[in-house]
Wavefront OBJ file of the C-alpha trace (Angstrom):
o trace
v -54.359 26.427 -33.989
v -51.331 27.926 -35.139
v -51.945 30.590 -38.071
v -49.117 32.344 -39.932
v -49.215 35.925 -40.755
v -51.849 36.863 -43.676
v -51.787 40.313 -46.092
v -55.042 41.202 -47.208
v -54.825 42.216 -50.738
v -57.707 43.979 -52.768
v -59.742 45.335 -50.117
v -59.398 42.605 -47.620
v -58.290 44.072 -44.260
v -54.611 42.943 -43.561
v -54.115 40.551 -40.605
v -51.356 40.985 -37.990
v -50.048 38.237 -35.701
v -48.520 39.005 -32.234
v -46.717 36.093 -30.744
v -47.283 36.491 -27.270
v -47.362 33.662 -24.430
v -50.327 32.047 -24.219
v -53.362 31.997 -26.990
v -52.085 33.438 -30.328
v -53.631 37.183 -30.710
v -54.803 38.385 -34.072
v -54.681 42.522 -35.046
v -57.196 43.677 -37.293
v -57.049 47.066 -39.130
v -60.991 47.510 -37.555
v -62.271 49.423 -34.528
v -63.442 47.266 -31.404
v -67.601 47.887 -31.843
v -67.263 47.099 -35.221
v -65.687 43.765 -34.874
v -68.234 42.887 -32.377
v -71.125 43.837 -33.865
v -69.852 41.567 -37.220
v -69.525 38.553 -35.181
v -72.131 39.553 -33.080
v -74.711 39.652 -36.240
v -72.884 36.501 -38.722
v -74.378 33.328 -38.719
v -71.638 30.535 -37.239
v -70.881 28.320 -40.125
v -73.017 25.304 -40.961
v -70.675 22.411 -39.375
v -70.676 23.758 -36.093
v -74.365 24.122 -35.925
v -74.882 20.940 -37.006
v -72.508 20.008 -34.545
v -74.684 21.616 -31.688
v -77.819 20.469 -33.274
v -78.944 24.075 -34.154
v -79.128 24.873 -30.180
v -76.814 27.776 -30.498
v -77.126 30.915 -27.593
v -74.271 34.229 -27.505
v -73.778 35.888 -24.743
v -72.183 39.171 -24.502
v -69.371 39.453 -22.303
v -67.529 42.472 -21.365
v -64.810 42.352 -23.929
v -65.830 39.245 -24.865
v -68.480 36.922 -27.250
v -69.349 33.876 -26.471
v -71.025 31.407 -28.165
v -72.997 27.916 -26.302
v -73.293 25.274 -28.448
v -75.625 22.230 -28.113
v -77.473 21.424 -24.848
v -76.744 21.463 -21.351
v -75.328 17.566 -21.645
v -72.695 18.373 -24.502
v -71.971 22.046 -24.456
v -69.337 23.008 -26.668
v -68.063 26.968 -25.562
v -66.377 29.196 -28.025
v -65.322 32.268 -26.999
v -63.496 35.401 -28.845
v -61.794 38.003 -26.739
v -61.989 41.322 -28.213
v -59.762 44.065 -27.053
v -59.774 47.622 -28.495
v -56.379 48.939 -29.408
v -57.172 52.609 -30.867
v -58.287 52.403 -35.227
v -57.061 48.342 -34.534
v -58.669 45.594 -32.685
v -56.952 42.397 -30.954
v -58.961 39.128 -30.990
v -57.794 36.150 -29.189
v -60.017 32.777 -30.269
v -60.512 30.028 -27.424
v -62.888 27.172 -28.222
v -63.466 24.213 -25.756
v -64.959 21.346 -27.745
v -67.265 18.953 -25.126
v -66.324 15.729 -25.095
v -69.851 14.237 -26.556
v -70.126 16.815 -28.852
v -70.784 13.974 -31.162
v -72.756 11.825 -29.057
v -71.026 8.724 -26.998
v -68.436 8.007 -30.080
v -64.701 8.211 -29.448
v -63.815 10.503 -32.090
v -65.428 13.609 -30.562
v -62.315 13.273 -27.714
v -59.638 13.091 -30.264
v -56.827 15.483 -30.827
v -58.136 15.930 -34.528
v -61.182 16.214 -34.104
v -61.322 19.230 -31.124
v -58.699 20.510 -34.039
v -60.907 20.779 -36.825
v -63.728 21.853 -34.817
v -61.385 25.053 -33.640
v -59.879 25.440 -36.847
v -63.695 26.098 -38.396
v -64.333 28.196 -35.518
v -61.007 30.607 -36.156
v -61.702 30.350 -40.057
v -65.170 31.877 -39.218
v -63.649 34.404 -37.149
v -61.545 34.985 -39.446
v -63.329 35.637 -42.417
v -65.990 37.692 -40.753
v -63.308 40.545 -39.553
v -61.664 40.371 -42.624
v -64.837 40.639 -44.677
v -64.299 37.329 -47.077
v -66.070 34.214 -48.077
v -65.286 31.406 -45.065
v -62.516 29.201 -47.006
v -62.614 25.988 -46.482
v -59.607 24.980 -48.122
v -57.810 27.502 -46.007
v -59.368 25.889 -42.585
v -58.130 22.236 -43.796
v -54.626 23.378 -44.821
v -54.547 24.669 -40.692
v -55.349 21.133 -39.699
v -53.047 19.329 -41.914
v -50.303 22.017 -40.773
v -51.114 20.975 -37.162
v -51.202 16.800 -38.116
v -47.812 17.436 -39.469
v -46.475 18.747 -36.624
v -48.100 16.140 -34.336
v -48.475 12.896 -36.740
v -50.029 10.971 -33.141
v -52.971 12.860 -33.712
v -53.917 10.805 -36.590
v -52.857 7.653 -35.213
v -55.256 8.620 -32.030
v -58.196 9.686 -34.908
v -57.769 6.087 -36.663
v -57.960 4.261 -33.148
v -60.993 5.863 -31.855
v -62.618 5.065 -35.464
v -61.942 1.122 -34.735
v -63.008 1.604 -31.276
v -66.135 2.696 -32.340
v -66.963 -0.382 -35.288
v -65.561 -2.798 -32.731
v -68.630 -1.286 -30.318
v -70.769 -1.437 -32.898
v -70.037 -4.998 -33.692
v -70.311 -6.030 -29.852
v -73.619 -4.532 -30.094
v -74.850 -6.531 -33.054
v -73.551 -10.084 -31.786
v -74.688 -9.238 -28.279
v -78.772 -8.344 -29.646
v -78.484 -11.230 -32.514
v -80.191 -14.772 -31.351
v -78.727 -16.624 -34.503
v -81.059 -19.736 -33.259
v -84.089 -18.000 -33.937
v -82.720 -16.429 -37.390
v -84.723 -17.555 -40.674
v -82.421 -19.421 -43.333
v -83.152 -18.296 -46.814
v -84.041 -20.647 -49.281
v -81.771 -22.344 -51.309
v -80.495 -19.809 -55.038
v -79.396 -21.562 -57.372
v -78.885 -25.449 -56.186
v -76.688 -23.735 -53.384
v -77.789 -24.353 -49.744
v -78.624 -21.758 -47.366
v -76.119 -21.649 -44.524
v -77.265 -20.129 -40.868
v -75.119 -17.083 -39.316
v -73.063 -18.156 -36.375
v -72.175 -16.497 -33.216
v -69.705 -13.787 -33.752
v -70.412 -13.336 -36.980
v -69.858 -9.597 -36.870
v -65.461 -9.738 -36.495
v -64.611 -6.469 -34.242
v -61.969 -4.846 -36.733
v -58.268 -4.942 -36.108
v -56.620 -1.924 -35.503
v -56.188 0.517 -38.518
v -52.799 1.849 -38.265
v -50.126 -0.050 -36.228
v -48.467 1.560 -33.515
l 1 2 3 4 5 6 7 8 9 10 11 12 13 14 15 16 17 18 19 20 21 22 23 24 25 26 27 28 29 30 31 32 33 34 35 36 37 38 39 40 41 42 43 44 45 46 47 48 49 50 51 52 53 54 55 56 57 58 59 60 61 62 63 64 65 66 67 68 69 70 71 72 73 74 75 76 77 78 79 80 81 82 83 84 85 86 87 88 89 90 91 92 93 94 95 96 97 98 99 100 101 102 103 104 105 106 107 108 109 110 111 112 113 114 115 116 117 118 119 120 121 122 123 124 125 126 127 128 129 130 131 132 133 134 135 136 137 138 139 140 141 142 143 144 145 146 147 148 149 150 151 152 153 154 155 156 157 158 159 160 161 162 163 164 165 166 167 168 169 170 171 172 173 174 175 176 177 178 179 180 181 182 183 184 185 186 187 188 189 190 191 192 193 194 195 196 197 198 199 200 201 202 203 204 205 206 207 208 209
């Protein structure tokens, strides 16, 4: 994710951004052991463990935490470098989203998707070095800067959601004998009528190309 620079203002540690090549770095105003021992010790925020169905294991890494999330089949893997710089500390956020983090569905291997679950992740981060409340608002406003920038992402979000009913419909007609289906009695003078094959329509895609 791509985070512009942030002042804290009454009491909340300021927030420096180095632009460097590769993963953005963050600067906080904080001393290395005590950023680590606040991430160390915070609970990750309720989506992600949700996410990894509670299973959540940290392992600490020299210089770096790293968080396992879910089981061995869908392990997501976030991980926050942290690198002492004297009274200041330099975190760099990477987090690798597994591609049925979600289960079988689609949407866990969209572009969105691994972008809000990072976005949570760095808003976590965040907010834990720079002792505040998690903001939600401020994690959505990071996606939405991102969608903006890369508009296919939603287009990729909305086919992977039709990918999914149309599997879901297969399903249904595939396990539905419509011979063997009770008709309900007659409401009303009208007759009953029976289901037919394909009666579950896959859907047509959402958003046109």
């Amino acid at each position: 994710m791509h985070w512009g620079g942030l002042v804290g203002l009454s009491g909340i540690a300021a927030v420096t951004v180095l632009v460097v090549s590769g993963p953005e770095v963050r600067r906080y105003p904080i001393l290395e052991t005590v950023a680590r021992e606040r991430l160390a010790t915070t609970p990750l925020p309720e989506p992600l463990l949700d996410m990894a169905g509670h299973q959540v294991s940290l392992v600490r890494e020299d210089g770096a935490l790293v968080w396992h999330l879910g089981d061995a089949k869908r392990r997501s893997v976030a991980r926050v470098t942290i690198e002492g710089d004297g009274a200041s500390t330099n975190v760099t956020i990477d987090f690798n989203l597994a591609d049925k983090a979600l289960g079988d569905s689609p949407i866990s291997k969209t572009r969105l998707t691994r972008s809000m679950a990072e976005s949570i992740f760095a808003e976590h981060v965040d907010s834990v070095l720079g002792r505040r409340p998690f903001d939600a608002q401020r994690m959505m406003t990071g996606t939405a800067r991102e969608i903006q920038a890369n508009p296919e992402m939603l287009q990729e979000y909305g086919e992977a959601i039709d990918d999914q009913f149309n599997d879901v419909a297969k399903m249904l007609n595939g396990s539905m004998n419509v011979e063997n289906m009770p008709v309900d009695q007659p409401i009303d003078g009208l007759a009953a009528t029976r289901p037919t094959d394909g009666s579950f329509k896959p859907m047509t895609k959402s958003l046109e190309k």
